[in-house]
N, C-alpha and C positions, 0 to 999 in steps of 0.2 A: 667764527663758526658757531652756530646755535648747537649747542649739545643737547638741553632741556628746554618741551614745551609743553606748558597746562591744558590739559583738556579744553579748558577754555578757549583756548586763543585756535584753537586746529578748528577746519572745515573737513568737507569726505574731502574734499579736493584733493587734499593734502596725502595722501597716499604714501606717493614717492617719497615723501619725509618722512612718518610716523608709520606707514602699512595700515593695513585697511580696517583692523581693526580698532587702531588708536584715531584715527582719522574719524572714524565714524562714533566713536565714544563723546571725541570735538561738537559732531554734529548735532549729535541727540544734546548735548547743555545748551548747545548758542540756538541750536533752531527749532528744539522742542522744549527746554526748560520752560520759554514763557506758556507754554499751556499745561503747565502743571506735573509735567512726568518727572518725575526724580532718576538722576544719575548719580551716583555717588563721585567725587571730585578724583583728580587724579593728576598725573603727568606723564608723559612719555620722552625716553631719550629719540635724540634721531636718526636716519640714516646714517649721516655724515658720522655723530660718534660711532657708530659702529661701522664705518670703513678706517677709520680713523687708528680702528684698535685693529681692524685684520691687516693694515697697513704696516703694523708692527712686526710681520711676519708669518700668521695666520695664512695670509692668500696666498703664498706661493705654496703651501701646502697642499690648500686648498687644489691648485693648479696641478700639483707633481699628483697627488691622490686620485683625483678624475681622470686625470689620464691611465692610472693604473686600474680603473674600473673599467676604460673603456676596451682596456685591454683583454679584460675577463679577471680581473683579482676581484675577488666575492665581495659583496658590498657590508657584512658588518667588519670584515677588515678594516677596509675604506674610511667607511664611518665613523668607526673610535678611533683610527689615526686621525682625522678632520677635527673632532671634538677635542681631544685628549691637546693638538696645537692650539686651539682657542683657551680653552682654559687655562694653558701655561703661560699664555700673553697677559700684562698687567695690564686694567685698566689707566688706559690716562688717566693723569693725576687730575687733569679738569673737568675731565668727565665722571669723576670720582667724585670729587666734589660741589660740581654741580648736580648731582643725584641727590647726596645726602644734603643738599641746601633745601632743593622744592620738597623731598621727603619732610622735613623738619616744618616746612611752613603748612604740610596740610593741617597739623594739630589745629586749627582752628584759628589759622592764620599767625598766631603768637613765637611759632618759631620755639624750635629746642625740644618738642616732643617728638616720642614716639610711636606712632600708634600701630596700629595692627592694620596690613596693608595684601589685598591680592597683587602679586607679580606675572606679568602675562609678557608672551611673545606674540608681536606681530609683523609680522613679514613684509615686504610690501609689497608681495604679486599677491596678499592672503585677502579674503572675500568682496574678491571682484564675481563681477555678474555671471563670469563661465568658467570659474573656476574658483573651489572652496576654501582647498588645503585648510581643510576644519583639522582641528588636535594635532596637524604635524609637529607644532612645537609645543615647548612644554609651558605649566602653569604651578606656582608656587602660594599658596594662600596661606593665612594667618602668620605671615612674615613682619617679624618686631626688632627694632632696632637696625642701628645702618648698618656693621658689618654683615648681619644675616643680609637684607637690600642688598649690598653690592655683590656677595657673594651669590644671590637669584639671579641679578642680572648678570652677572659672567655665566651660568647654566644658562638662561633663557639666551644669549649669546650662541651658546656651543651648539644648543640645542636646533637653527636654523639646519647645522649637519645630522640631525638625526636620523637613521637609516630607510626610516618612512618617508623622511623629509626628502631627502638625494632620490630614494627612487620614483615618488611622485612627478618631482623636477624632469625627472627623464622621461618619464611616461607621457608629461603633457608637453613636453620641448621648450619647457623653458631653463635659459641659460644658466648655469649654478654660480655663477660669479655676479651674477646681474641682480638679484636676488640680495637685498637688505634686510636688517631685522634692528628692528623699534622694540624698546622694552615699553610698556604699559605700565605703571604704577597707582595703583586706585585702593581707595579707602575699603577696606571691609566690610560688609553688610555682616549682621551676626546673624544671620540667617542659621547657623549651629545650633540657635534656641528656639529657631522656626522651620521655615521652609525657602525653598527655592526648587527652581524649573527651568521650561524653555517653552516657548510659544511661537507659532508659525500661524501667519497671516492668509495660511490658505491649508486642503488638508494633504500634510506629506505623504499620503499611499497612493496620494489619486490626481492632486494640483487640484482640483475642484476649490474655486476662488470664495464661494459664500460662505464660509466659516475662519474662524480663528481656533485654533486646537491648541490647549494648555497644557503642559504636562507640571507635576508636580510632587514632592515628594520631601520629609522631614531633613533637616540637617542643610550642610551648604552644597551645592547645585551639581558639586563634582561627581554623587553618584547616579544624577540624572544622565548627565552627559556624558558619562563613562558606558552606561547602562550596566553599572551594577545593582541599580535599585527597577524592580517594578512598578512605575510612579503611579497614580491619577490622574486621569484623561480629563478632561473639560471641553467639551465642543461649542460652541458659541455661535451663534446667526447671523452674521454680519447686519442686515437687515434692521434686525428686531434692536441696534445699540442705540439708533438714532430716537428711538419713543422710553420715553422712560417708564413708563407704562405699562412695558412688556418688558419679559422677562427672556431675555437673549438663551441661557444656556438650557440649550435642546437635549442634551447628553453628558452623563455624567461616569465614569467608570472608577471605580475604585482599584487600583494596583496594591499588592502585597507590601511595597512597602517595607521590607523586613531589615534593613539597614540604613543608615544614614550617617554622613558625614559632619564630625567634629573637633573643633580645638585640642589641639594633642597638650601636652605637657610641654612649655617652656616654647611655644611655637610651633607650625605645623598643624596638619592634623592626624587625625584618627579615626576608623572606621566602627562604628561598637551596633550592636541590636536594636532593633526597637521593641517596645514594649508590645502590647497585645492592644490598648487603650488607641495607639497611633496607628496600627498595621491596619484596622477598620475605621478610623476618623478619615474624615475629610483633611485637607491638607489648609486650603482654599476655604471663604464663605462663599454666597453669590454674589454678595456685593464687593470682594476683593476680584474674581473670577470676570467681572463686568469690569471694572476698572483695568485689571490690565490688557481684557479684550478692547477696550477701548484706546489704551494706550500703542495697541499693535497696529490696529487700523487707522492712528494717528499717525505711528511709522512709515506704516507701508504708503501715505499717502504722498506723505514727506519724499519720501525716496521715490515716490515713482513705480515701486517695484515690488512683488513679495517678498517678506521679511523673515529673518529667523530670529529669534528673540531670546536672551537670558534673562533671568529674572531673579528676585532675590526679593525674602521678607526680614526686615528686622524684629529682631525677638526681644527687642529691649521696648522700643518705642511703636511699632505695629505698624510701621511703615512699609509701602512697596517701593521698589526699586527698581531701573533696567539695569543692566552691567554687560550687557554686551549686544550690538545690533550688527547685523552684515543680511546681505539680499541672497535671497532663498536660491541654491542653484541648481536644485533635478529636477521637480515637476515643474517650474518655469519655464524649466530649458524645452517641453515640451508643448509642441505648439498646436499636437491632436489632430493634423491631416488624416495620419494611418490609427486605426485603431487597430490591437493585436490582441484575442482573442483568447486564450486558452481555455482549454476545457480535456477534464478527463473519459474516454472513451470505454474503458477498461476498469476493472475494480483488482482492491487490495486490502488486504488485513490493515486496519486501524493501528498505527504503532503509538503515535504523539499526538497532541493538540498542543496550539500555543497560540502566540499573535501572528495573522499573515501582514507579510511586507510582501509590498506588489501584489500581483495578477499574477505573475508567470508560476509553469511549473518546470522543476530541473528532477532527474533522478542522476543514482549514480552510487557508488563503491562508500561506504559510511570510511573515513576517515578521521579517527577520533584523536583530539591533540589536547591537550592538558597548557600547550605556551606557545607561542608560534615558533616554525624550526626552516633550514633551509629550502628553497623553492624544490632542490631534487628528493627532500623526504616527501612531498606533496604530489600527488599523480594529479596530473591534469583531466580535468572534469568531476572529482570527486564530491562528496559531500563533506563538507567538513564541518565538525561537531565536535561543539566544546562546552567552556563553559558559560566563559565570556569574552567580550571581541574587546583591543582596544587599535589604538593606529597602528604597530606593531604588524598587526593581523594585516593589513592590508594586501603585501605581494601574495599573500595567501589567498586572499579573498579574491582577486581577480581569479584565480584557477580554478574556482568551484564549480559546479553544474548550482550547487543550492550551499546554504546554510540553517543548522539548525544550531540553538544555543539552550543552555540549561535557564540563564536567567536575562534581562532587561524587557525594556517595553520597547513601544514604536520609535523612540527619538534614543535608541539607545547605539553605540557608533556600529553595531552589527546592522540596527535597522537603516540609519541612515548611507551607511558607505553602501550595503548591499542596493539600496534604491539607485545611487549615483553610476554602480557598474553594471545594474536591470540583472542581478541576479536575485532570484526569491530566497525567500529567509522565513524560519518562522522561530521567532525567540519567545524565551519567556516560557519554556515548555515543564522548566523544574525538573525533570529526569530525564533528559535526553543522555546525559554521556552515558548515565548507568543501565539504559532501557536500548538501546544501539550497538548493537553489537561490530565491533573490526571488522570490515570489508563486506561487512550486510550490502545487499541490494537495497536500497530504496526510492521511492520517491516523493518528493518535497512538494505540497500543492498550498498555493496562496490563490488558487483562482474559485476557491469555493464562500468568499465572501469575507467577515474579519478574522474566523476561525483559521488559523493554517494548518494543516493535515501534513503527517509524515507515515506514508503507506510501506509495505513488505513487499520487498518486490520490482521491478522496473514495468510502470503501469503505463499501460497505453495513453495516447492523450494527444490533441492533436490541436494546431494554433492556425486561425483564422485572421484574413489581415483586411482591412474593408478602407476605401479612400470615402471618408467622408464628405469630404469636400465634391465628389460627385454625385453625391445622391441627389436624387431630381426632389423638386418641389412639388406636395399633392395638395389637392382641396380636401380631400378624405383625413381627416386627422389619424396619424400612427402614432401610436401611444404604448406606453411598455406594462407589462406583470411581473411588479416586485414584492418580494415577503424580506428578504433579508436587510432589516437596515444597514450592516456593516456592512454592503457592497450596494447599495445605491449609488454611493459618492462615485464607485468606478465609473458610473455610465453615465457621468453627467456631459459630458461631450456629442452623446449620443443627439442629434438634431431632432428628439422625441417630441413631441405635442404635448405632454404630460406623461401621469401615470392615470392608467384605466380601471386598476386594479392592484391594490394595493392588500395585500391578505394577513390582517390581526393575528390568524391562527398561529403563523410563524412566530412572532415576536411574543406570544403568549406561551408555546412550545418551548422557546430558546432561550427568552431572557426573563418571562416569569415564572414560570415551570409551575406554580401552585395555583390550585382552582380556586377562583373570585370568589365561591362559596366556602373554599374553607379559610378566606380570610376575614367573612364575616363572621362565621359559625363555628369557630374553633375546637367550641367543645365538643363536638360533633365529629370529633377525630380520634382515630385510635393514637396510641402513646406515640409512636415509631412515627408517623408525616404528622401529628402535632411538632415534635422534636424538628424533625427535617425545615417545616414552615417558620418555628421559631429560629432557626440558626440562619434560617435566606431574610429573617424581616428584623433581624437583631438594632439596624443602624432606624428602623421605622419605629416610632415608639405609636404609633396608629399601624396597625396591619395590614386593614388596604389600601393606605396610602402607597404602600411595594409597589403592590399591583398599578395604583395608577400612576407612579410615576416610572416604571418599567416602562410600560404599553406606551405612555406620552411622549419617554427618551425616544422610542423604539418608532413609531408614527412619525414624528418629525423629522429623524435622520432622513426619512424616506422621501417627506414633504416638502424640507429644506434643498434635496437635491434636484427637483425640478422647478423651486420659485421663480418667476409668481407663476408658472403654469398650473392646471388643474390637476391637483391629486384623487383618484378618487378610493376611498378608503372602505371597505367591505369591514363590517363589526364580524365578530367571531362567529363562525359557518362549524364548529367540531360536529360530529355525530355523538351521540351519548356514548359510545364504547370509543371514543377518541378523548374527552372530557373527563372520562371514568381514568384515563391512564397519565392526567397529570396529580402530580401532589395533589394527594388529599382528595381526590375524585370520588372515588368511590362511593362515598356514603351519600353523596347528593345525585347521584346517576342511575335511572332504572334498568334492569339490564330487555334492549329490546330486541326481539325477533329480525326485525329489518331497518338497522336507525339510519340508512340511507334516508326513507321515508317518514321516519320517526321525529322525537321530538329534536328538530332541529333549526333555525335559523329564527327568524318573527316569534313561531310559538313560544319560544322560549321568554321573549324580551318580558314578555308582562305576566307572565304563571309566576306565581308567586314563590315557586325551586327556582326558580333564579335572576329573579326580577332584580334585587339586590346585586348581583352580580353583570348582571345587566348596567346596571347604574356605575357601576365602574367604569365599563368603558366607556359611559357616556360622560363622566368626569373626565380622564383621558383626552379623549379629544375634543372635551372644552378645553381644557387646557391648552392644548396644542394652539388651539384657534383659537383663543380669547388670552391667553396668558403668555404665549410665544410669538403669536400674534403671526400665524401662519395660517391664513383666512383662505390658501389655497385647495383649502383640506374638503371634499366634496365627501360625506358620509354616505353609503352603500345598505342598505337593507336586503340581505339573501332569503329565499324562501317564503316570503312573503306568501303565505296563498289565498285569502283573501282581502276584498277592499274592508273590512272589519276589524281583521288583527291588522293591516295598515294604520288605521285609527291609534287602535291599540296601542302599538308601538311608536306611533308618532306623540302621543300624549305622556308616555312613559318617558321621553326622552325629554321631553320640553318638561317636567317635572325635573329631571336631572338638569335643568338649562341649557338644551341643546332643542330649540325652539325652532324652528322651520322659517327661513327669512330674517333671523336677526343676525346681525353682522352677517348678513349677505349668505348664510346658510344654506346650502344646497342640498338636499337629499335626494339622491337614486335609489331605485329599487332593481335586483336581478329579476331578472324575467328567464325563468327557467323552468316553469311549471304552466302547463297548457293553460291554467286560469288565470295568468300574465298576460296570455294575448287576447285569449276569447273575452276578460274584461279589462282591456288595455284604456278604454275611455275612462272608467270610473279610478283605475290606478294612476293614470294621468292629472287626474284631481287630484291628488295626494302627496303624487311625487313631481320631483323636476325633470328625471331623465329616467332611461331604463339603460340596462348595461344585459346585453343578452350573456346567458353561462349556455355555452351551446353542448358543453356535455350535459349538464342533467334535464335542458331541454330535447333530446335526442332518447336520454336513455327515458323518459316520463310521454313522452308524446309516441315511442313505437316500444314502450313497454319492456324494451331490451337493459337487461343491469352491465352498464357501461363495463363492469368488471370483470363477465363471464368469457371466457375463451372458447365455451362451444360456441356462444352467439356473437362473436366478432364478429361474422362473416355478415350478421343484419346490422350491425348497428355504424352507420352512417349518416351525418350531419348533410349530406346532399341528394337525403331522400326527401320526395316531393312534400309529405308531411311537416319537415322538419322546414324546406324552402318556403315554404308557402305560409308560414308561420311566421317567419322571420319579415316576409315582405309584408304581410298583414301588419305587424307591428310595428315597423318603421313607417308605411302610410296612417297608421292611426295616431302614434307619437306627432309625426310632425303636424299634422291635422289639427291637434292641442299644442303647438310650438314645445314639446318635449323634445330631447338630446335621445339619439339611440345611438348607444355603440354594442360591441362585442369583444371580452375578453377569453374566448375560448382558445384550445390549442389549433384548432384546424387553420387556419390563415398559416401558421405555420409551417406548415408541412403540405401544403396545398394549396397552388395558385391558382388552381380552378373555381376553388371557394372564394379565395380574395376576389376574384372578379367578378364572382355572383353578386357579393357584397357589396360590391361598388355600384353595381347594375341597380341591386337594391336601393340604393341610395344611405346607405348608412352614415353616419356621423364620425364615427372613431372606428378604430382595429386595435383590441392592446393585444402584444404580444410580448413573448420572450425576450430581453434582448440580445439574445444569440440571434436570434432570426430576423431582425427588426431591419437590417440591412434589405436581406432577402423579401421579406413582407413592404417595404417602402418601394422598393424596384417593381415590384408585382402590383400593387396599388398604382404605382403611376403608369405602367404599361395597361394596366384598364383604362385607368382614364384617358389616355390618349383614344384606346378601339373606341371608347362611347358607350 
């Protein structure tokens, strides 16, 4: 009977021997070592020894115990009797000794060392394709010497019974006897003097396939995976890996960071702070960040399949590592027929922010628990709110309406299990136990983009379910209007055309919050948003470099989720008392009578108040488009009013190197001012397409301020003025082979208009995508009348 086998000699086949974990550890040395990925070396015992050892008496316990849970005796009863007979049983004396024989040979092959070693259980029903059992069993690291070793593998042994473990087993119907457990033995990364992670070859909120998402964080890997650390995100282009050329990582987020796992005294470890130096550093370079992006989608190709990935840096010698591979199993498992929809209907008092997991929203009674407790302390459908989740949590976790947690990130087991049982989650909120009051109402929303929301209250909100798979085929291209990068990825299922419109304003609002001008002009600030600008640009030693690499994250998320379709990207449209109200506004913003009509969109690019600022975004998305190499990116000009500041602006751009026509450059202009159409020829020289904004061409063409509620009752986009304009300007566009679409709201909310606009002959519709089902059906049902 083989007791012991080397990582080396295992294939994934091998399952039923070693479990899927050590199986796949095999895989990554023999069928990816030759392209350069490092696995740290190891061994695993096999099935056979451990039937070998429950054969000593273990199973029949096993057997008398299951039956007294099937009976109804509580299952940590259960559990610790199960464990409590495994660990009384000796290991075979050859199974004993065959452990500490390969142990001693990993020394570097010479035999009689002992180094410092992770101990891992792997099960053998554990990460198969539909099924995770992620963390059910236990894990032992910086384990030195053979007693300590053999004494891990009798726990990682026992640990097959642990109470997460038994009731998983039941939940998914598999057999508890059938069920083997493979110890894992692998050399330690000292990653304690660096970092480590976890990397998913697609993105885990959404499945959206074109990216690799990194997470990362100081010390060894354990408090990524545990999510007691808030790590650093890394989002990567799948695309952009194959040119060296370009620079893959579209998104970068920094996490707090605030602890990290290390080398305890005499073995083990221990949990201690980090400094203040580490909690704002990057974890990761870009060129560490590319290489294990590239190592992922090496994996994933290898397998077949999406991947979930652990990772590990050595802090000795600056090497990367993988240490554990297994195939990705909740957003795989979804195969995007039905798309489900949530959205709030109803408003509530702000309680929390944090990270949203999933789309959905749950409300419900806050139930706040400090450790997990019997299924009867837990009311069904509650909210439960803690600090931090571990497997433990789980029978708990099935009974929630929502979860909210004090600390981890997205790969944290609160974010991941809540994904696998589609309940939303929003962790990482930092005061939720103390800001939550026992048996508060609330409700839990992850469907307002990456932000997750914890409202006062049980708020309205209602869920929409669309079969993709029947939506008809139009000639009229349907296109979407997105601002939020952190929920792009959700709709990337969506059978869009592109993005129509894609709005700066958001991602300048959200994610850079300080005006372009006061990141040239500093001193031009009072003491108070001096202070605020330098604490948001601390990790920039150039200040608007923030700005453009914010705006560039933020553009591409958006870009990246509909490649290679056409994105088209609108530069920032603020009115000067919207400008005036971020960071640092004020001193460059005049205050105007009516900045609807004021200094707004073109005027702006070349006036010398904020031509500099201007050159930011046009840095920005060069970048995106020449550095990211995201050439899907179609730049939008708003407010243009004449063919003169066209010039203008088009010179000022191509100054910044964002040239008209090179690398395939596209620029649009909005046509929203009646001098869009009455000189649509001469704008057609200038631009490649026009993008109708059919509010401010409705409220400029019948003089009505789209905003007044005495004048709702005139101001309508299917008055003849407003019709007759639109058709003039799509007969003039195509006349000069220009693109005409419209991203206005009415197509939304009116399929009388979509039909004019077909009638019309228009080029695109971007809409919402809430409506975009609605607007697709309505578009092809014109095209069928004719």
């Amino acid at each position: 009977m083989r007791r012991v086998i080397r990582f080396r000699d295992l294939r994934r086949t091998d399952t039923g021997l070693v479990g899927g974990k050590n199986a796949s550890l095999g895989e990554l040395i023999s069928g990816l070592g030759p392209r350069g990925i490092r696995v740290p070396d190891g061994f695993a015992t096999t099935a056979d020894a451990f039937r070998e050892l429950m054969d000593t008496g273990p199973r029949e316990e096993v057997v008398r115990q299951i039956g007294r849970l099937h009976r109804g005796a509580p299952l940590p009863e259960v559990g610790s009797a199960i464990r409590s007979a495994v660990l009384a049983a000796p290991l075979p004396a050859e199974t004993a000794r065959a452990i500490v024989e390969a142990y001693r040979r990993l020394d570097g092959g010479a035999g009689g060392g002992e180094p410092d070693v992770a101990v891992r259980s792997s099960a053998t029903a554990e990460d198969l394709p539909g099924a995770s059992f992620a963390g059910q069993q236990e894990t032992f690291l910086n384990v030195r010497g053979a007693d300590a070793l053999l004494d891990a593998c009798r726990r990682c042994f026992a640990s097959l019974y642990t109470d997460r473990a038994i009731d998983y087993r039941e939940r998914t119907g598999f057999d508890q006897l059938s069920v083997a457990l493979s110890v894992g033995v692998q050399l330690m990364v000292r990653s304690d003097l660096a970092g480590a992670g976890v990397a998913f070859t697609l993105d885990p909120e959404t499945g959206f396939p074109g990216v690799v998402v990194i997470s990362a964080a100081w010390g060894l890997g354990e408090t990524v995976v545990s999510g007691r650390v808030d790590p650093d995100e890394y989002t990567v282009f799948k695309p952009a890996l194959g040119d060296g050329r370009l620079d893959p990582v579209i998104q970068v987020r920094l996490g707090g960071k605030r602890c990290k796992s290390v080398y305890g005294e005499g073995g083990s470890t221990r949990t201690v702070d980090t400094d203040e130096d580490e909690r704002t550093r990057r974890v990761l370079g870009r060129g560490e960040i590319r290489r294990l992006a590239e190592w992922a989608v090496a994996v994933e190709e290898h397998y077949g399949c999406p991947m979930d990935l652990e990772w590990a840096k050595d802090g000795v010698g600056g090497e990367l590592f993988l240490v554990q591979a297994r195939p990705e199993t909740v957003q795989s498992r979804h195969r995007g027929a039905m798309l489900h929809d949530y959205r709030l209907t109803g408003t509530g008092r702000l309680l929390l922010e944090g990270i949203a997991v999933g789309g959905a929203i749950g409300a419900g009674p806050v139930c706040g628990l400090a450790e997990p407790v019997g299924l009867e302390r837990f009311p069904q459908g509650a909210v439960l709110v803690t600090g931090i989740t571990d497997p433990d949590w789980e029978p708990l976790m099935k009974r929630a309406a929502a979860i909210v947690t004090d600390h981890g990130g997205r790969t944290s087991h609160a974010a991941i299990v809540s994904r696998e049982l589609g309940v939303p989650a929003v962790v990482g909120t930092g005061t939720a136990t103390a800001a939550l009051a026992e048996g508060q109402d609330v409700t839990v929303s992850c469907a307002e983009g990456a932000e997750g929301r914890v409202y006062a209250g049980l708020v309205d909100h209602e869920v929409t379910e669309t079969d993709l798979g029947a939506l008809p085929a139009t000639r009229t291209k349907v296109m979407l209007n997105l601002a939020d990068p952190g929920a792009a990825f959700r709709w990337w299922r969506l059978p869009a055309d592109g993005v129509g419109l894609a709005r700066t304003e958001f991602v300048v609002a959200h994610r850079v919050r300080v005006h372009p001008m006061a990141l040239v002009h500093p001193e031009r600030l009072p003491a108070e948003d001096r202070r605020r600008v330098e604490e948001l640009t601390r990790d920039y030693p150039d200040p608007p470099e923030y700005f453009v690499d914010r705006l560039a994250g933020g553009v591409a998320g958006i870009a990246a989720s509909r490649w290679p379709d056409p994105v088209v990207v609108r530069t920032s449209d603020f009115k000067t008392n919207e400008y005036a109200r971020l960071i640092g506004g004020t001193p460059f913003e005049p205050d105007e009578a009516n900045p609807m009509i004021g200094w707004r969109g073109a005027s702006r690019y070349y006036d010398p108040g904020y031509r500099a600022g201007f050159g930011l975004e046009c840095r920005a998305l060069r970048r995106v488009r020449d550095e990211l190499g995201l050439t899907n990116v179609i730049v939008m000009i708003p407010f243009c009013r004449t063919p003169h500041e066209a010039d203008e602006v088009l010179s000022v751009m191509a100054d910044n190197g964002l040239t008209r026509g090179a690398n395939g450059l596209r620029v649009y202009v909005m046509a929203e001012i009646p001098a869009n159409i009455l000189l649509a020829e001469q704008f057609a020289e200038r631009f490649d397409g026009f993008s109708i904004g059919s509010n401010d061409l409705t409220q400029l063409t019948l003089g009505v301020d789209r905003d007044s509620a005495l004048l709702a009752h005139l101001f309508d986009e299917r008055n003849p003025a407003v019709t007759r304009s639109v058709e003039s300007l799509v007969a003039t566009a195509h006349a000069a082979g220009r693109h005409v679409g419209l991203c206005g709201q009415r197509p939304s909310n009116d399929p009388d208009f979509t039909r004019f606009l077909v009638r019309a002959g228009i080029d695109s519709i971007s809409v919402t995508p809430d409506s975009f089902a609605a607007v697709k059906n309505a578009v092809a049902d014109a095209e069928r009348e004719g």
